[in-house]
C-alpha positions as CSV (number, residue, x, y, z in Angstrom):
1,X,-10.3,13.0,0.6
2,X,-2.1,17.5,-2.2
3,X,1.3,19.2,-3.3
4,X,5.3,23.9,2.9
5,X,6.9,25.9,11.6
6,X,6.8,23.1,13.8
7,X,3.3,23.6,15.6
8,X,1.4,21.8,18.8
9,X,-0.2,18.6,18.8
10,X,-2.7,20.2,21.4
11,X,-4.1,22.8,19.1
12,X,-7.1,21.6,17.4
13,X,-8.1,23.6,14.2
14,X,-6.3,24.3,10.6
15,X,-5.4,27.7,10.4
16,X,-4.2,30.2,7.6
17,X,-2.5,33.2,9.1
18,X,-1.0,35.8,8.3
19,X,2.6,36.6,10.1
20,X,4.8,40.0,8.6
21,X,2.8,40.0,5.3
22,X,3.6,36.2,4.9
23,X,0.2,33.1,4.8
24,X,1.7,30.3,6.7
25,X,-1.0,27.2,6.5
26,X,-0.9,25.2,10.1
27,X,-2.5,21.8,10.7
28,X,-3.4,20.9,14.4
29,X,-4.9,17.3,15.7
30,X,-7.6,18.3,18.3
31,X,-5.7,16.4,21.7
32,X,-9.8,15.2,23.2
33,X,-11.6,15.0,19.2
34,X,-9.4,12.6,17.2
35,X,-9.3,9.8,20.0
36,X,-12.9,9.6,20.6
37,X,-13.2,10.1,16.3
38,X,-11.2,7.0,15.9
39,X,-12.9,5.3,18.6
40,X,-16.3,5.9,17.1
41,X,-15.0,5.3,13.3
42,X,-13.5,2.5,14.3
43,X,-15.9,0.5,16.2
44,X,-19.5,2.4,15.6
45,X,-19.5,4.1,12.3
46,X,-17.6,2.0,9.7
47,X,-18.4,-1.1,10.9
48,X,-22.4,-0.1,11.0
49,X,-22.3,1.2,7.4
50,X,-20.0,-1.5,5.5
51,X,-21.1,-5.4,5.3
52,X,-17.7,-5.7,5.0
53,X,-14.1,-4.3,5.5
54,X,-11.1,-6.3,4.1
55,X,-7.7,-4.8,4.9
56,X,-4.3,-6.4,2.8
57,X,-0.6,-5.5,3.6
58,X,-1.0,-3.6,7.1
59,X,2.1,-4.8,7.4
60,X,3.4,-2.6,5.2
61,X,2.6,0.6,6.9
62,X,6.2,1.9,8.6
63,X,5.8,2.4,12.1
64,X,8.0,5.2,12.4
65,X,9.4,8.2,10.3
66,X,8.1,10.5,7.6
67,X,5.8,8.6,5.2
68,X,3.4,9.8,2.7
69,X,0.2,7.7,2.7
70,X,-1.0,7.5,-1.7
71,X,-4.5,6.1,-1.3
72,X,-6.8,6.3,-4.2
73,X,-10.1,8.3,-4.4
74,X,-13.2,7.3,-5.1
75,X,-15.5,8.2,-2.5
76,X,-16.1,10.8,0.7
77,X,-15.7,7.7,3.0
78,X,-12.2,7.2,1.8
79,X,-11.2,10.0,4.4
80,X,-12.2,7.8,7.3
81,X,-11.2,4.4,5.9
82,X,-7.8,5.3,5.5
83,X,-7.2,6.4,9.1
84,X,-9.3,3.3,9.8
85,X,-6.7,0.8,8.1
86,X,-3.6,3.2,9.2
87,X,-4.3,5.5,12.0
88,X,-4.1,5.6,15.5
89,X,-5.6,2.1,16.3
90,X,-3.3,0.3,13.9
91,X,-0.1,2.2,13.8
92,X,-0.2,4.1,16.7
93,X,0.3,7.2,14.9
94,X,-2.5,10.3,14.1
95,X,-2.9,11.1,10.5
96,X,-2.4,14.5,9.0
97,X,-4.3,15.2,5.5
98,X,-3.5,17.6,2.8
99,X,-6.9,17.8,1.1
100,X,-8.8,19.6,-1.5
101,X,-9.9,23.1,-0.1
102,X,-13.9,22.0,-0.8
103,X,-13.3,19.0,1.3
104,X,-12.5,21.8,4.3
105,X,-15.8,23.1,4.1
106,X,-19.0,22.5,5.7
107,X,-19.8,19.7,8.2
108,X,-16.8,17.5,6.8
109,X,-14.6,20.1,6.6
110,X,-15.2,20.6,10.7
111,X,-14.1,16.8,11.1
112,X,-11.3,17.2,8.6
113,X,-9.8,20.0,10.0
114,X,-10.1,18.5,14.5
115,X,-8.4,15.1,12.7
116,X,-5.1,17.1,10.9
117,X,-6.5,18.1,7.9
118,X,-5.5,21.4,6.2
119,X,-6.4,22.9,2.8
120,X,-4.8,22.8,-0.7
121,X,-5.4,24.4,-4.3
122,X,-4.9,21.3,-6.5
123,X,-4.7,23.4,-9.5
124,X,-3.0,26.0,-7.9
125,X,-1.2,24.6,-4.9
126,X,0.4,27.3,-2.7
127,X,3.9,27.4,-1.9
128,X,2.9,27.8,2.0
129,X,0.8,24.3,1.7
130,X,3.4,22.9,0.0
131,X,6.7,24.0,3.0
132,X,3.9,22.8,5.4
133,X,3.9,19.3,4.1
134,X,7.2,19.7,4.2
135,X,7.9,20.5,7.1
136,X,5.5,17.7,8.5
137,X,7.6,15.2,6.7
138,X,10.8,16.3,8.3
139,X,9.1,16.1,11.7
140,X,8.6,13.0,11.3
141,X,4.4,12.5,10.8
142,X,2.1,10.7,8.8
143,X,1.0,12.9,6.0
144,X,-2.1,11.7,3.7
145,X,-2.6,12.6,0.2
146,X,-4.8,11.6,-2.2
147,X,-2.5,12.0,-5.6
148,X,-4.8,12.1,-8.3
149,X,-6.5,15.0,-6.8
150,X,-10.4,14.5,-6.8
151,X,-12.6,12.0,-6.5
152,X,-12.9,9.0,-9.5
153,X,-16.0,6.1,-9.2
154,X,-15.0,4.5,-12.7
155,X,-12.0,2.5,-10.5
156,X,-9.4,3.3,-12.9
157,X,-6.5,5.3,-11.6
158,X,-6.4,8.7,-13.0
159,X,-3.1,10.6,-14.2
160,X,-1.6,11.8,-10.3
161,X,-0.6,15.2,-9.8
162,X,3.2,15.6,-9.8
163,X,3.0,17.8,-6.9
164,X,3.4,14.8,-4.3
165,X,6.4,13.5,-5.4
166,X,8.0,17.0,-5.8
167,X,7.0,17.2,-1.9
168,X,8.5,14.1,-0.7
169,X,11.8,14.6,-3.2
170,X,12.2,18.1,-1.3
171,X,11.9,17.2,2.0
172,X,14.3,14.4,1.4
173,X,17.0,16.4,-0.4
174,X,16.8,19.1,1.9
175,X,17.6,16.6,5.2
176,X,19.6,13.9,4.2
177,X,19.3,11.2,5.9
178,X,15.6,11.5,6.2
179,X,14.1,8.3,5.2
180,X,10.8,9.5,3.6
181,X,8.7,6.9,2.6
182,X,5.8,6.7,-0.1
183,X,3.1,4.2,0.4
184,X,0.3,3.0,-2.1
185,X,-2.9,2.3,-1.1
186,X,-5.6,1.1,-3.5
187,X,-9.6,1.5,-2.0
188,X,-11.9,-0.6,-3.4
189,X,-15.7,-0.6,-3.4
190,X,-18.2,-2.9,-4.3
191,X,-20.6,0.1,-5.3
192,X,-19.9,3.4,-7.0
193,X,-22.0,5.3,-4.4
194,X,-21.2,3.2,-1.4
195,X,-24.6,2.8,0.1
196,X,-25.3,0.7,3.8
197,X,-24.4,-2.6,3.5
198,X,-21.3,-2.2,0.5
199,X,-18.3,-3.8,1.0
200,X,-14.7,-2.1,1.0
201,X,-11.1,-3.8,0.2
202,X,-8.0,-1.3,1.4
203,X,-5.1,-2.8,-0.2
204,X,-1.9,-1.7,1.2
205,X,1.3,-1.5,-1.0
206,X,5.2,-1.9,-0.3
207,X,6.6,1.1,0.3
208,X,8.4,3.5,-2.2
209,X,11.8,4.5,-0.8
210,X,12.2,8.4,-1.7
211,X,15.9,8.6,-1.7
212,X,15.8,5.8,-4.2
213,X,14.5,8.9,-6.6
214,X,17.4,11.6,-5.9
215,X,19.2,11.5,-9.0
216,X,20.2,15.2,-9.3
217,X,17.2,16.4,-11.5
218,X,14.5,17.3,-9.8
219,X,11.9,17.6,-13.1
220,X,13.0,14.0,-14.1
221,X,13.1,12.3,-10.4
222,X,9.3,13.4,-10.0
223,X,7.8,12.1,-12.9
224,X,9.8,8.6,-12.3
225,X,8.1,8.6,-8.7
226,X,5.3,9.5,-10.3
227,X,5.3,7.0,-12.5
228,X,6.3,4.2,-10.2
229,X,3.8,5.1,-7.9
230,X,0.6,5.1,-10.5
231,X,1.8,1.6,-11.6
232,X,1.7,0.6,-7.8
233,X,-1.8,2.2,-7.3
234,X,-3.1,0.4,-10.5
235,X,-2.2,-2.8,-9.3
236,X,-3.4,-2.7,-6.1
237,X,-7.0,-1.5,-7.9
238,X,-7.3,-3.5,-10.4
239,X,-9.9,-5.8,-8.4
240,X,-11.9,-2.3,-7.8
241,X,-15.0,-4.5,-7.5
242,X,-14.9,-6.6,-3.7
243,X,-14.6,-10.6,-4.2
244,X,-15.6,-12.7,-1.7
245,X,-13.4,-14.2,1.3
246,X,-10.2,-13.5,0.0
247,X,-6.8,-15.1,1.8
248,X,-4.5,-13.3,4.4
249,X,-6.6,-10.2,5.3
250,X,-7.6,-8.6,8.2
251,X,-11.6,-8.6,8.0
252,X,-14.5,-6.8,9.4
253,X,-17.9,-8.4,8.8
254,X,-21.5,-7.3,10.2
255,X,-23.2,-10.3,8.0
């Protein structure tokens, strides 16, 4: 598992249409797919694959209102983990996903697209993906996105993209009042290429108030967002490789 029509929750797929010469970019949550996906994830998949998951600071994950979900990136699993620690089964909400547009191709990109997922250039992000986050914020949902961009095994945080703090700062300027929310979550694997039997720590940040950032210039409120963020994200990766038994966590073990 990046940087704008209110649509229904019982459509299933990601669209790109094309309405009076205009592309609008859609997301949908397929009403019968993601229950039985998280179902499955949750108590087949994930917990068959991984010796271990350790989850820190669920606590921290609002239960309601706009929030932006910042997890790191360093592996294709990362897209089911983070619904795992913050989805349905332990917030209650379903998880929408701006992702990379080769990440919405294939077999994954089937999944990705039935769970909320919809498409973006990260080089190149349109201004339709972009009002479609957006939008998504000011309705309310749980938008994932992965800030720096691509996938990274080395467990450093890369440089993020600006473009997801420009999102949240618009759709918090533009409704007032809004309450948008960023939240950092640092993923953590015991293996570069996560293999059967790796363990997994999802470490779960405070939250990062956006309206904290409006400060009347919109170039200079991003890249202090930015920059708060990436200092969050590298602290909550700096143990990148899994320790053993660590305090207050919530714990899945198949050993």
């Amino acid at each position: 598992m990046m940087e704008l029509h209110s649509y229904s929750h019982t459509e299933y797929e990601t669209k790109i249409t094309t309405v009076s010469n205009r592309t609008v970019t859609n997301s949908h949550v397929c009403p019968w797919f993601s229950p039985l996906a998280y179902f499955l994830g949750h108590n087949l998949v994930l917990p068959f694959f991984f010796r271990q998951i350790r989850i820190t600071g669920q606590e921290n994950i609002p239960e309601t209102g706009p929030i932006i979900l910042a997890p790191t990136h360093r592996s294709r699993w990362d897209a089911l983990l983070v619904p795992y620690a913050a989805g349905r089964f332990a917030t209650g909400r379903d998880l929408r996903f701006m992702v990379t547009m080769n990440e919405c191709q294939g077999i994954q990109g089937w999944f990705v697209r039935r769970m909320g997922g919809f498409p973006v250039n990260p080089q190149r992000p349109s201004i339709t993906t972009l009002r479609h986050g957006v939008d998504l914020l000011q309705q309310g949902e749980s938008l994932v996105i992965f800030p720096e961009g691509g996938i990274f095994r080395d467990g450093k945080v890369h440089p993020l993209k600006a473009g997801i703090a420009r999102l949240a700062l618009t759709a918090e300027s533009s409704h007032p009042g809004l309450g948008a929310k960023i939240v950092p979550i640092g993923l953590n694997y015991n293996q570069e290429y996560p293999q059967w039997g790796a363990d997994v720590s999802i470490n779960i940040g405070a939250p990062i108030s956006v309206a904290d950032y409006l400060n009347g210039c919109v170039k200079k409120d991003a890249k202090t967002l930015t920059q708060d963020l990436g200092k969050a994200l590298q602290k909550l990766s700096k143990d990148h490789l899994v320790v053993a038994n660590p305090p207050a966590l919530a714990q899945v073990s198949n050993s």
